[in-house]
N, C-alpha and C positions, 0 to 999 in steps of 0.2 A: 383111296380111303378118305382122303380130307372130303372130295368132291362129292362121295356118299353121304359122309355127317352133315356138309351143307344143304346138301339136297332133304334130308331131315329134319332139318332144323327150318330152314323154310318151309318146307311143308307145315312145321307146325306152329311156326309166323302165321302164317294163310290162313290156316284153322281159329287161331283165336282171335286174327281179324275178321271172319265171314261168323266168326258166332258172337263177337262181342258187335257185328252192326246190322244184326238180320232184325227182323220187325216180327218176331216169332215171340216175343214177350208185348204185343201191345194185346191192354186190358180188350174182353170182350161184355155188351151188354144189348138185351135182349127184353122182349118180355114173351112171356106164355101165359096160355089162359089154363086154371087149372080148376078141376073139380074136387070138391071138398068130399069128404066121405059120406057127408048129407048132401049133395047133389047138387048145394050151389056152384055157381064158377065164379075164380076171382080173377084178376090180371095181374101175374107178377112181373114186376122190371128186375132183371137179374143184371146180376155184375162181376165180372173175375177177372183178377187180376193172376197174371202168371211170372213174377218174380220169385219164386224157388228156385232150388238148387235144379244145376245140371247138368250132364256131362260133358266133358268136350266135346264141339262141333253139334249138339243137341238141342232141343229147345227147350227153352225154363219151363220148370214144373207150375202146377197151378200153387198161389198163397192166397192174399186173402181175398174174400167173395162178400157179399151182400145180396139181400133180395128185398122189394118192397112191394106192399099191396094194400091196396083200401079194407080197411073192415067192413064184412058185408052186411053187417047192422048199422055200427057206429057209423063208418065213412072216413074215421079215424086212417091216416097213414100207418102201418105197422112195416118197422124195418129191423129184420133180424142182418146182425154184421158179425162175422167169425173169420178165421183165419183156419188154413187149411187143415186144424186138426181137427176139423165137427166136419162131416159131412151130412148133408141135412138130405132125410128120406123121404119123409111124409109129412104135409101141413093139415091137419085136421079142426075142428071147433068142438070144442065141450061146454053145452051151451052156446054164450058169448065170448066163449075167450079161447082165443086161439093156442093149437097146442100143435108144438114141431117137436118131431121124433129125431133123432139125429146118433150119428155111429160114431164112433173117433176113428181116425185115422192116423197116418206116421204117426209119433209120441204122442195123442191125442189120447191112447189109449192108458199109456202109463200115466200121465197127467189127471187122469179120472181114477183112478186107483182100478183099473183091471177092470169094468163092469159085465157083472156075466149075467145075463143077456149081455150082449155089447152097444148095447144101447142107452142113450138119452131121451129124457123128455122135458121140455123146455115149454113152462106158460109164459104168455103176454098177458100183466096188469101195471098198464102202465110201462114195464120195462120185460125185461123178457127175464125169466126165473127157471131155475132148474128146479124139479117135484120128482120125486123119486118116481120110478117108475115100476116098481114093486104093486103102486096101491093102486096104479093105471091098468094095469098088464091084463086083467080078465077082461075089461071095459071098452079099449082101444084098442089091442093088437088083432081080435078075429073081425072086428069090423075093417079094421086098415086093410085087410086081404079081403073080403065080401063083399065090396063096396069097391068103386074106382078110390085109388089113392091119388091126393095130391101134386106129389112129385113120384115119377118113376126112379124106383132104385136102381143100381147095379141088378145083374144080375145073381152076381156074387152075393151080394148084401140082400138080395130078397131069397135065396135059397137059406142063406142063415137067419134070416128072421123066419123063414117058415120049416124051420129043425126048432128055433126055439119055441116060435107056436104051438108045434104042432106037442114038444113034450110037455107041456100044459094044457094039452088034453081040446084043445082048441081046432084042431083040424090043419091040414095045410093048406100054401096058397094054393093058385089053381098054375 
């Protein structure tokens, strides 16, 4: 009996030494070229970090991200920086000013008070702004699907943007 519990308790010595010294939380950072919903492409340098919660013997969830990219009139640097509860969908331009759609995720949702669509829209002037997304939504959301989008979503996340779509009479994606 002793020799079972030790053998348990080692085992699970083991476990939270090979998860507290594995290299499965070091940040990752990239870029991609992306196309705007008007056709240009920009370069983004992506960044994520994955220090979240996670289970034993498991690798850390993702927390927080950033992305940056020149503005393709100004030249201007623009860098949107969040923490894992925005997930960002689509980067588009209205006009000159750049505009990122974004979802919440874990509490991100409750932290926004329930948004139904579950969506965000975030301008850059100078800093990056939240704009209701009520006075966007006939303007932005059927070009964001008729048009290459930005960033590709989940696929989760684009079947529920194109139910919200499509009950605003906008069509669905493809």
């Amino acid at each position: 009996m002793l020799n079972r519990f030790a053998g348990v308790v080692g085992a699970l010595v083991f476990a939270v030494g090979l998860t507290a010294c594995d290299k499965l939380g070091t940040p990752l950072k990239w870029t991609e070229d992306v196309r705007l919903p008007d056709g240009r492409i920009v370069t983004l340098t992506r960044y994520q970090e994955f220090n979240g919660w996670r289970d034993l013997g498991g690798p850390p969830t993702e927390s927080d991200y950033w992305f940056e990219f020149r503005h393709p009139d100004t030249g201007q640097i623009v860098r949107w920086k969040w923490d894992r509860t925005l997930e960002s969908l689509a980067l588009m331009m209205d006009g000159r000013t750049p505009m990122l759609l974004v979802m919440p995720n874990f509490n991100g949702s409750e932290q926004n008070k329930c948004p139904n669509p579950p969506y965000l829209l975030y301008r850059f002037a100078g800093g990056w702004e939240q704009v209701p997304l009520a006075d966007r939504r006939a303007a932005l959301l059927p070009s964001l699907w008729s048009k290459a989008t930005a960033m590709e979503a989940s696929q989760e996340a684009r079947r529920s943007l194109g139910a919200a779509v499509h009950l605003y009479g906008a069509g669905t994606p493809d």
